[in-house]
RODO-2510 file (C-alpha; in nm, 4 decimals, decimal comma):
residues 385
     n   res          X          Y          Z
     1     x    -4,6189     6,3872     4,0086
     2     x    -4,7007     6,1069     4,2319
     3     x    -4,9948     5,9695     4,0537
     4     x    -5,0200     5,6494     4,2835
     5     x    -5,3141     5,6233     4,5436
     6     x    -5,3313     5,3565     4,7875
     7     x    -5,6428     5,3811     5,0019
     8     x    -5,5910     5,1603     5,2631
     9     x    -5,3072     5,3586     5,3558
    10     x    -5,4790     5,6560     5,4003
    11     x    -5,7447     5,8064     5,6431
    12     x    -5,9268     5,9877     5,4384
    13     x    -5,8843     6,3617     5,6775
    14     x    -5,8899     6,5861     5,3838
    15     x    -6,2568     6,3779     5,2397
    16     x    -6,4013     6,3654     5,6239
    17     x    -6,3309     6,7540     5,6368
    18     x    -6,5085     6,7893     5,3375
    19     x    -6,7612     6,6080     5,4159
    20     x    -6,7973     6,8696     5,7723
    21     x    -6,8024     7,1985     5,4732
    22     x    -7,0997     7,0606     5,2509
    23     x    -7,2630     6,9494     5,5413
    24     x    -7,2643     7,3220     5,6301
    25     x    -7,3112     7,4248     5,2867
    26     x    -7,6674     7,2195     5,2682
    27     x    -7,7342     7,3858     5,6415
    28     x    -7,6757     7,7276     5,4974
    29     x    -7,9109     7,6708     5,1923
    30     x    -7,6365     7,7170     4,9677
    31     x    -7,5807     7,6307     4,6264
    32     x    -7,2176     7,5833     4,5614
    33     x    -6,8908     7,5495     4,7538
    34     x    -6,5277     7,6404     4,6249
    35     x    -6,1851     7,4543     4,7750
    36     x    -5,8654     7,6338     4,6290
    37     x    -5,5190     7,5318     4,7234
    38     x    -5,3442     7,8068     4,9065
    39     x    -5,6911     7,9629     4,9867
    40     x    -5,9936     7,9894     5,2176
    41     x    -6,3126     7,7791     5,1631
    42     x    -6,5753     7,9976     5,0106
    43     x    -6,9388     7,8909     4,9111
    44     x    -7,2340     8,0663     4,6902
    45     x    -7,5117     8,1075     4,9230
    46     x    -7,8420     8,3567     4,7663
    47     x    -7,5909     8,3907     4,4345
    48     x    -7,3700     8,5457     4,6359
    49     x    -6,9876     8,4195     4,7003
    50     x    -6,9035     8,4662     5,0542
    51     x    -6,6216     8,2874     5,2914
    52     x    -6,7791     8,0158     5,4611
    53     x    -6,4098     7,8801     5,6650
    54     x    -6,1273     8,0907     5,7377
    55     x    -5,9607     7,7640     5,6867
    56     x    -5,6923     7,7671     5,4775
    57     x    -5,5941     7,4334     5,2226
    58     x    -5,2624     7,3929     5,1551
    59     x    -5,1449     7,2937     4,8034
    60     x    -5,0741     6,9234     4,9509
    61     x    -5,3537     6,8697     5,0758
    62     x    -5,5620     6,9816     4,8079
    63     x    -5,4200     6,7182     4,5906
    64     x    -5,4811     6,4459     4,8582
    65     x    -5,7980     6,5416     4,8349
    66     x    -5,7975     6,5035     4,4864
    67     x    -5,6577     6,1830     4,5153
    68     x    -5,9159     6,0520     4,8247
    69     x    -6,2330     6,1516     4,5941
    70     x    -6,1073     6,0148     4,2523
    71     x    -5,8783     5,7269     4,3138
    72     x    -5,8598     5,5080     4,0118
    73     x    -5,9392     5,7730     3,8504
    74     x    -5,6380     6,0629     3,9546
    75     x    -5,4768     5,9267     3,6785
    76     x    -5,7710     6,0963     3,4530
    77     x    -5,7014     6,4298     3,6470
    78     x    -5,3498     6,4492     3,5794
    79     x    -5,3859     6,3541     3,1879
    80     x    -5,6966     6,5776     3,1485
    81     x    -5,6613     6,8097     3,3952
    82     x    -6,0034     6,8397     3,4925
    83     x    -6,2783     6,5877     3,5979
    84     x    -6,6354     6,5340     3,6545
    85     x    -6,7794     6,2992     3,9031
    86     x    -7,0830     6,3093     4,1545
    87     x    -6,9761     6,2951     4,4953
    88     x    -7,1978     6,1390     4,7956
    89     x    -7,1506     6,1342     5,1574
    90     x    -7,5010     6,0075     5,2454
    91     x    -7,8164     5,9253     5,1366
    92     x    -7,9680     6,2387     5,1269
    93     x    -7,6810     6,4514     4,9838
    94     x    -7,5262     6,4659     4,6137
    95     x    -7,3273     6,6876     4,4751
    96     x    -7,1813     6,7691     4,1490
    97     x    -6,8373     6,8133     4,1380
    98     x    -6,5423     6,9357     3,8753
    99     x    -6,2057     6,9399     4,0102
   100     x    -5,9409     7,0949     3,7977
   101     x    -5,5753     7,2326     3,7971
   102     x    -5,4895     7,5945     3,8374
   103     x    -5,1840     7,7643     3,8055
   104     x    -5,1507     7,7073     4,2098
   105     x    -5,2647     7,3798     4,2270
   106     x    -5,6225     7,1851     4,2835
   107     x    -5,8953     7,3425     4,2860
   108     x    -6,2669     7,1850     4,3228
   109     x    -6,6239     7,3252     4,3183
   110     x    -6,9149     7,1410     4,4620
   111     x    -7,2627     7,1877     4,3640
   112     x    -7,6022     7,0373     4,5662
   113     x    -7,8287     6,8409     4,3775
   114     x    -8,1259     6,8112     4,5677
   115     x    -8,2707     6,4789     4,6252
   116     x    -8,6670     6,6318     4,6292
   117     x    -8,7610     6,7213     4,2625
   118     x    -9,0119     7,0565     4,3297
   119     x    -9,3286     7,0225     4,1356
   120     x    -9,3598     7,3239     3,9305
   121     x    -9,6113     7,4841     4,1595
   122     x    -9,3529     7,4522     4,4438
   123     x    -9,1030     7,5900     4,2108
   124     x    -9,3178     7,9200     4,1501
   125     x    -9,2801     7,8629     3,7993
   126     x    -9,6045     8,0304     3,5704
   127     x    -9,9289     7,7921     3,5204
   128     x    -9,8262     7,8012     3,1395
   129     x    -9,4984     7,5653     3,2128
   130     x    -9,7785     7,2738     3,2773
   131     x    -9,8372     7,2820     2,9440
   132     x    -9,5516     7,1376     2,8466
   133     x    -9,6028     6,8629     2,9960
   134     x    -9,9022     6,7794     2,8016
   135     x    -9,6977     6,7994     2,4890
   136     x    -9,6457     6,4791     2,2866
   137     x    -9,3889     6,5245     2,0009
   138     x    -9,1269     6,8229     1,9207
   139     x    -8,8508     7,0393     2,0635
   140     x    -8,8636     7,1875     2,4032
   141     x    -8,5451     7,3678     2,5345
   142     x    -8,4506     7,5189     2,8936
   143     x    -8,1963     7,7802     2,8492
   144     x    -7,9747     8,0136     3,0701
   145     x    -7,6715     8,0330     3,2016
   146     x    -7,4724     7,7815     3,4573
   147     x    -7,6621     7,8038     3,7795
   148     x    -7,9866     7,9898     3,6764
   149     x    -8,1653     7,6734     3,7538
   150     x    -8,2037     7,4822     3,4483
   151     x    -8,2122     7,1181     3,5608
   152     x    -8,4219     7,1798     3,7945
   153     x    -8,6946     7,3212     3,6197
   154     x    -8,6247     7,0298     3,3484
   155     x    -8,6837     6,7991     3,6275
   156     x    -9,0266     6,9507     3,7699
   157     x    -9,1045     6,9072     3,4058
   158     x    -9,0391     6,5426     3,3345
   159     x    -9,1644     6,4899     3,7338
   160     x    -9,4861     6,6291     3,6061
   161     x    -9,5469     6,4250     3,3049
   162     x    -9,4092     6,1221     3,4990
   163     x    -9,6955     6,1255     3,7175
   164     x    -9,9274     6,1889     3,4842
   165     x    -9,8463     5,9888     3,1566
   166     x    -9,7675     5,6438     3,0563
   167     x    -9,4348     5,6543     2,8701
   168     x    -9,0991     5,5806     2,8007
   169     x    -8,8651     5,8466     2,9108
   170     x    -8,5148     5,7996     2,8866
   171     x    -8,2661     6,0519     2,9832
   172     x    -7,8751     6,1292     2,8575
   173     x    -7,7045     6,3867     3,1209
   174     x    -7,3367     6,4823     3,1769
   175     x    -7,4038     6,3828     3,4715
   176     x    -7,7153     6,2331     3,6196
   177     x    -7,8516     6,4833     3,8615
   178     x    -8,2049     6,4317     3,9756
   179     x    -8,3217     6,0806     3,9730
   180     x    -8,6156     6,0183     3,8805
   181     x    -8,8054     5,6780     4,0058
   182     x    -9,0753     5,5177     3,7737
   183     x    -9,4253     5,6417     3,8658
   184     x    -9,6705     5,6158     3,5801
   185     x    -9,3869     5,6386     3,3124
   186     x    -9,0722     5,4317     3,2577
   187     x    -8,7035     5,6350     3,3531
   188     x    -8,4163     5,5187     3,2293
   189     x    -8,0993     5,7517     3,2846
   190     x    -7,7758     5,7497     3,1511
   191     x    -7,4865     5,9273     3,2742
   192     x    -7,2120     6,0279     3,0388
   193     x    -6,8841     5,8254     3,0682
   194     x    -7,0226     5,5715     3,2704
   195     x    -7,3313     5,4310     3,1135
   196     x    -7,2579     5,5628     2,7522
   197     x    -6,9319     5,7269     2,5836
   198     x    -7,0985     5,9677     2,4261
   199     x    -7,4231     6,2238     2,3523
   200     x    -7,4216     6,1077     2,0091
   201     x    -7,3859     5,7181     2,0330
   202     x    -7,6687     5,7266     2,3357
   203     x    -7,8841     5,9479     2,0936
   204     x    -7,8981     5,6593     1,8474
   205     x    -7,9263     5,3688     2,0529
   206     x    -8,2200     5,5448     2,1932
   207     x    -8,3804     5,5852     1,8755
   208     x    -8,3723     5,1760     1,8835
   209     x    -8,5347     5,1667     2,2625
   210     x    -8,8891     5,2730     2,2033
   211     x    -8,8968     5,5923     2,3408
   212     x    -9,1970     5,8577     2,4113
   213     x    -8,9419     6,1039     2,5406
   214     x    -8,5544     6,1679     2,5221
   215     x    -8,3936     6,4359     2,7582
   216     x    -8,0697     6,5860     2,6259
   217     x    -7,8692     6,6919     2,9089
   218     x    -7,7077     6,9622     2,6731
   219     x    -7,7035     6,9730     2,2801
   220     x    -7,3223     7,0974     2,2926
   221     x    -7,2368     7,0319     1,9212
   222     x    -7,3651     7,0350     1,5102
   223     x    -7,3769     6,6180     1,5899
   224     x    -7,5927     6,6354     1,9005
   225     x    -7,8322     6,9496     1,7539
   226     x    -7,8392     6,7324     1,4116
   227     x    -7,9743     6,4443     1,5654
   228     x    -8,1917     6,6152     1,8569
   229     x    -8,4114     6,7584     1,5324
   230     x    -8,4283     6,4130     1,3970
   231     x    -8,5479     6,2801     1,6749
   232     x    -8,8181     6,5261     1,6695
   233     x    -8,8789     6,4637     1,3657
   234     x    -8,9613     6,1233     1,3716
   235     x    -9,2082     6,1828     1,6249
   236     x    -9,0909     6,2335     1,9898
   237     x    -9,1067     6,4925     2,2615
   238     x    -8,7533     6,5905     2,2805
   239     x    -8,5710     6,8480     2,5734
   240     x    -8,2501     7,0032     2,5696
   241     x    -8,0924     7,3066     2,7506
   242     x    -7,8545     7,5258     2,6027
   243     x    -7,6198     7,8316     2,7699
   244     x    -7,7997     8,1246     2,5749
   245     x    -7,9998     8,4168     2,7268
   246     x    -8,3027     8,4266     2,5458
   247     x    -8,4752     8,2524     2,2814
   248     x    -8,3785     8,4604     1,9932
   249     x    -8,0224     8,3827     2,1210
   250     x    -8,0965     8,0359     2,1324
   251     x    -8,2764     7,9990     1,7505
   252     x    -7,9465     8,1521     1,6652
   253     x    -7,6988     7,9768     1,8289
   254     x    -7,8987     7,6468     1,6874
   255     x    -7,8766     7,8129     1,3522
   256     x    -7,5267     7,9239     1,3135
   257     x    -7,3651     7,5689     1,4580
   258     x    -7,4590     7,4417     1,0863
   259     x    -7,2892     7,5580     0,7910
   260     x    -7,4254     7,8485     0,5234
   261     x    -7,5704     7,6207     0,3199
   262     x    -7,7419     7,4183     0,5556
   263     x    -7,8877     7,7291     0,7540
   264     x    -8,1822     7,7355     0,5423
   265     x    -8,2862     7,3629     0,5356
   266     x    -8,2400     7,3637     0,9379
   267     x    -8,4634     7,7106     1,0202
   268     x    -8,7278     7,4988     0,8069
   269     x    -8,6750     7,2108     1,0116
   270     x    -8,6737     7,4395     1,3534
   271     x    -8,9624     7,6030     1,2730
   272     x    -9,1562     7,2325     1,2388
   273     x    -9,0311     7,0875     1,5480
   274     x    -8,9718     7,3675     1,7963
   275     x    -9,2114     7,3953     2,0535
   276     x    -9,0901     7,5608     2,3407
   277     x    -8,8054     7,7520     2,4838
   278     x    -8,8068     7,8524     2,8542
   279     x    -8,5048     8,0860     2,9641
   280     x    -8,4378     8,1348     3,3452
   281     x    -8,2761     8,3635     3,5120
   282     x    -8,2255     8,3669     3,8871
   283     x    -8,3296     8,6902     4,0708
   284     x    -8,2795     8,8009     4,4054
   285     x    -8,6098     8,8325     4,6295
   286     x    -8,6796     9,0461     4,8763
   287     x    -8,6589     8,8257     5,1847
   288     x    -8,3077     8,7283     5,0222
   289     x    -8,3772     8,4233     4,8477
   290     x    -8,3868     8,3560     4,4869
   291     x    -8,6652     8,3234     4,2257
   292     x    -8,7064     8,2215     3,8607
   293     x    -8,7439     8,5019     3,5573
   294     x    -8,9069     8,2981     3,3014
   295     x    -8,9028     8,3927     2,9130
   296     x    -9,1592     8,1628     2,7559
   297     x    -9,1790     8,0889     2,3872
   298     x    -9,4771     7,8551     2,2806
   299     x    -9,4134     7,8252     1,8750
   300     x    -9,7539     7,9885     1,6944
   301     x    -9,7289     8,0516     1,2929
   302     x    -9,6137     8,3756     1,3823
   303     x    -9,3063     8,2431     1,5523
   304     x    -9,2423     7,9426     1,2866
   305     x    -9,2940     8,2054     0,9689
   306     x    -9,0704     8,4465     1,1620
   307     x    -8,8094     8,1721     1,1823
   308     x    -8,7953     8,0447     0,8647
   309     x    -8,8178     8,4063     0,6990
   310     x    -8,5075     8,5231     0,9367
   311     x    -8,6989     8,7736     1,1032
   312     x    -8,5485     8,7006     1,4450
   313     x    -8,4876     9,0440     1,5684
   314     x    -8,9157     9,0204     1,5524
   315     x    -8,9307     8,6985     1,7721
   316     x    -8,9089     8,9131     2,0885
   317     x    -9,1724     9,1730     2,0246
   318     x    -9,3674     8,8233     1,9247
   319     x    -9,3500     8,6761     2,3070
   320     x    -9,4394     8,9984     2,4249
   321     x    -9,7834     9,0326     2,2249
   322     x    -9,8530     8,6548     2,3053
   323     x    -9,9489     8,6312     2,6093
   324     x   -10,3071     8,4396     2,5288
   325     x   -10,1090     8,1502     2,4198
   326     x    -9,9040     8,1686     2,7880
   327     x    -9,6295     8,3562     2,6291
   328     x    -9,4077     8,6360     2,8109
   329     x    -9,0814     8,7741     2,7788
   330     x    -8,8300     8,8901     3,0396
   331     x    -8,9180     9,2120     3,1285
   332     x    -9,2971     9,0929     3,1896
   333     x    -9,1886     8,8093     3,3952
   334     x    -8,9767     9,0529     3,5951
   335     x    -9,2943     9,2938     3,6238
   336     x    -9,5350     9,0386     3,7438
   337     x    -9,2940     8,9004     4,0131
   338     x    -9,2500     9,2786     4,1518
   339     x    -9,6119     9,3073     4,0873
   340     x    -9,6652     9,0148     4,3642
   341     x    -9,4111     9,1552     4,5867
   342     x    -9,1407     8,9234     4,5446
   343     x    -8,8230     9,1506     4,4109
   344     x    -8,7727     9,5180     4,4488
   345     x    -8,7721     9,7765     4,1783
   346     x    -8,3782     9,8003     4,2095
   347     x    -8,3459     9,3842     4,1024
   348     x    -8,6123     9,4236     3,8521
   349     x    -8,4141     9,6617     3,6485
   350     x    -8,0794     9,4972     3,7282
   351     x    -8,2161     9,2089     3,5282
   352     x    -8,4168     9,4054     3,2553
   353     x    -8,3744     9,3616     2,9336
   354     x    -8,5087     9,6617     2,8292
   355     x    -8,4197     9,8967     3,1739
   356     x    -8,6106    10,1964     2,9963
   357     x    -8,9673    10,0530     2,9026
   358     x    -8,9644     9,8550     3,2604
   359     x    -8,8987    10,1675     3,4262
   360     x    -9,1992    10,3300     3,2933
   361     x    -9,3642    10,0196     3,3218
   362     x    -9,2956    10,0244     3,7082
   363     x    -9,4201    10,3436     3,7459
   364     x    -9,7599    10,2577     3,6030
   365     x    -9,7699     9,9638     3,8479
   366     x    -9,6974    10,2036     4,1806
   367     x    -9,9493    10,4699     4,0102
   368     x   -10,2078    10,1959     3,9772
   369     x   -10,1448    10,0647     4,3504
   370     x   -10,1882    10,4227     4,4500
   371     x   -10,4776    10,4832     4,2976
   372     x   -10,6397    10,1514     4,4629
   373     x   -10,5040    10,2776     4,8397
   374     x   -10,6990    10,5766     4,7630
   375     x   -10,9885    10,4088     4,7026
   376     x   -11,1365    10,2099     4,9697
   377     x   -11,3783     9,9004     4,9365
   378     x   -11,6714    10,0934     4,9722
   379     x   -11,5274    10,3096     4,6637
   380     x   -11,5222    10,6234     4,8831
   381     x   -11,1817    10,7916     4,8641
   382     x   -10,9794    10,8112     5,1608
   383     x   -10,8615    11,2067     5,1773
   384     x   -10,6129    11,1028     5,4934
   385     x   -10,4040    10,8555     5,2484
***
């Protein structure tokens, strides 16, 4: 393989047609697009992966193109065989970008960052996300899978307690996505690779840099969760996200990274510093955009003795019955936003956790809206309806 790039050479066609497909991708509202040699372009507009050029890149030039965006760097491709970078063409657009090998050839995937970080009110998300921002010390961790809208949500967080506190918030992401500018707090971002070599090594310099706050772009290892706890510990306000589902998932998957014998000593720790989990899911509304599902764990003795006692088939039942403390689980979340109008019955239970209770629960909602249409605002009943 010809692992040489010279860019003067070169007139960068395959980059400048790229540049014409996010463009359209950002017009379209769309989230992700996909280049495959030997294949049309396709993007993920609404969730949904649809063709968005009947164009079709041939194997050659989908390695030039690899070649145009990475330069220096190809050499990284063709050792590692994938790579990270973010990609701009302008001032107003970023992107996120992993291109890899496949068995025929380059492939590359694009996602928009937005430049405007949504407040949480703009976001939809429940009043009882605010209070997070008011915490001061602890564990708080954003959870779902890839593309459910974790970092944003993270960033209306820190947003919100950047323009309302006076602290020192500094950030380690794989890699930078929103920036954040200093309002009433201090921001100082690191991206992976190029400001630091690692989660770890960034995790203990920061422990030297007086912060308030430390953002964990993921906690991907025993190292990472080891020292994410200490940090909390010691006194901070500490977020992370993690791929799980739901937060019994995620106490779990925090749990089993360490070893037998350790499991105990770290559900006694968790149980101290946790105090938060959010886990998104992206649902299709009715007009055909997207919304947030929120599961919403504030930590209450209930939740810390039902860690620390291994009762986390419990912890679920324990959201549900906690909704004065701005708890809720899936299936309410789901209820409330088809409540409002926003998703249908058919993506409610798509995304139920429980398909049976919500189904009932449904019912009782139609009943009850029934029952008001009867019933007029004079309170005389309406025998026509």
């Amino acid at each position: 393989m010809n692992q040489s790039f010279n860019p003067s050479s070169h007139d960068f066609r395959m980059t400048k047609k790229l540049n014409r497909y996010l463009q359209e991708l950002v017009d379209l509202g769309g989230s992700d697009l996909h280049i495959k040699a030997n294949s049309p372009i396709y993007a993920r507009i609404n969730g949904d992966i649809v063709p968005l050029s009947t164009d079709t890149i041939s194997k050659e030039d989908a390695l030039l193109l690899a070649k145009e965006l990475l330069r220096s760097r190809f050499n990284e491709l063709a050792e590692q065989k994938d790579v990270d970078l973010i990609y701009s063409y302008d001032t107003k657009n970023r992107f996120r970008s992993n291109i890899f090998f496949q068995i025929d050839g380059v492939s590359a995937v694009f996602r928009v960052i937005p430049t405007e970080i949504k407040t949480i009110d703009e976001l939809g998300l429940p009043e009882a996300v605010k209070k997070i921002a008011d915490l001061h010390r602890g564990l708080v961790l954003v959870t779902g899978i890839t593309g459910s809208g974790k970092s944003t949500t993270m960033a209306a967080i820190l947003d919100e307690i950047n323009r309302k506190r006076n602290a020192h918030i500094i950030t380690i992401e794989d890699p930078v996505e929103f920036v954040h500018q200093n309002k009433n707090s201090i921001v100082n971002q690191r991206s992976l690779g190029q400001d630091t070599p690692s989660y770890a090594r960034a995790l203990r310099a920061a422990l030297r840099e007086d912060p308030d706050i430390i953002v964990i772009g993921e906690m991907r290892d025993l190292e990472t969760i080891e020292m994410a706890l200490h940090a909390a510990e010691t006194g901070h306000l500490v977020f992370s996200t993690l791929h799980t589902l739901d937060a019994k998932e995620t106490i779990n998957r925090i749990i089993s990274v360490f070893p037998s014998q350790e499991q105990n000593r770290i559900r006694i720790v968790l149980a101290s510093v946790l105090e938060s989990i959010l886990s998104q899911r992206l649902v299709k509304t009715k007009d055909g955009g997207r919304a947030a599902a929120l599961e919403i764990l504030f930590k209450t003795e209930r939740i810390a003795s039902l860690i620390i006692d291994k009762s986390d088939s419990e912890i679920s039942e324990a959201i549900e019955g906690g909704k004065i403390y701005g708890m809720q689980t899936f299936d309410q979340s789901l209820l409330d936003l088809y409540d409002k109008g926003i998703i249908d019955e058919e993506e409610a239970l798509a995304n139920a956790t429980s398909k049976g209770d919500l189904k009932l629960k449904l019912k009782q909602v139609e009943a009850t809206k029934k029952s008001a249409d009867l019933v007029g605002e004079d309170g005389i009943i309406d025998l026509k309806l």
